[in-house]
Steps between C-alpha positions, in 0.01 A plus 500: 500500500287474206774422233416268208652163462639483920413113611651472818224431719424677795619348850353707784306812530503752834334844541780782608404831655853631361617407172843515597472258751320202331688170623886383340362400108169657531461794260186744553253556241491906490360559177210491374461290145253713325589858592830481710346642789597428874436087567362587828249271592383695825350843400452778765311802470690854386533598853715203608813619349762484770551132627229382256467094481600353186535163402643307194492109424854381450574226301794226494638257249804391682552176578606405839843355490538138574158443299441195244182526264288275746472747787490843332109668536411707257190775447260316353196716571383854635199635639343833693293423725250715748615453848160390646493205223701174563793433357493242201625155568816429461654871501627704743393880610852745509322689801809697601828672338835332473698783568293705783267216615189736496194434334494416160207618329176670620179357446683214261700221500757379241451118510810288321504105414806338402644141415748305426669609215574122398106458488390848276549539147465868523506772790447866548790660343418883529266686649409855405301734651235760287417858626256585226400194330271316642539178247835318522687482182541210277623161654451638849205405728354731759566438883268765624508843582704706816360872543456556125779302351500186318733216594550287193713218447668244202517144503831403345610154406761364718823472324687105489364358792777275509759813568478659831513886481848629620489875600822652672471555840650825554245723253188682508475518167247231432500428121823340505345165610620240250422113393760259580 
């Protein structure tokens, strides 16, 4: 994440409580942006060493196969939100983990909205998170805050709208989505 000039929009996002297991052409956000620091979005205490929680948001470009440009979704907004507070119309809460189905976050909610990627000129096309920052960098707009770190994310323009993305089916390497 975070690399300059990347415009493949973002498809679906899950919270994983391994990073190894995020779901086939999901890849895990372990890094911090500012300071390279674990990306784990569930902090425990220094006594919580063995079998300590952690959780990471994973993040997929890949298009399912058999998709034309009318029905793909894409990210087209991200928000934190406190747990007690309704969710905002229109999005939808990620309450548990993809990989483990625990609970996601404590205390928080990452809330998602997505559309039609026929009917957006731009999406969410990376998301970062900051450990020591507490202002997103430039071109990225703050989602909210999870135990300290920032979640920021970058609109991107949607390449050809025309073209439907074609990403090979058999990789988990997710920047070698391509137009046509």
């Amino acid at each position: 994440m975070g690399e300059e000039g990347e415009q493949t929009p973002i498809v679906a996002l899950c919270l994983v409580a391994d990073r190894h297991k995020a779901p086939f052409g999901f890849s895990a956000i372990t890094r911090t942006f500012d300071d390279h620091s674990d990306a784990d979005i569930w902090k425990e205490g220094m006594w919580a060493i063995i079998n300590r929680p952690v959780r990471y948001i994973a993040v997929s470009r890949q298009v399912p196969k058999g998709s034309t440009p009318n029905n793909i979704e894409v990210l087209v907004d991200l928000t934190i939100v406190n747990d007690k507070d309704p969710v905002p119309p229109g999005f939808t809460a990620l309450d548990f983990t993809a990989d483990s189905r625990e609970k996601g976050l404590r205390k928080k909610y990452i809330c998602i909205k997505t559309a039609a990627r026929s009917s957006v000129v731009d999406a969410i096309g990376d998301i970062i998170i900051l450990a020591k920052s507490k202002r997103p960098p430039m071109g990225y707009s703050q989602a909210g805050e999870i135990d300290g770190m920032l979640v920021c994310y970058k609109h991107v323009v949607i390449p050809n709208r025309s073209a439907p993305l074609r990403c090979p089916t058999a990789t988990r390497t997710l920047r070698t989505c391509t137009q046509g």
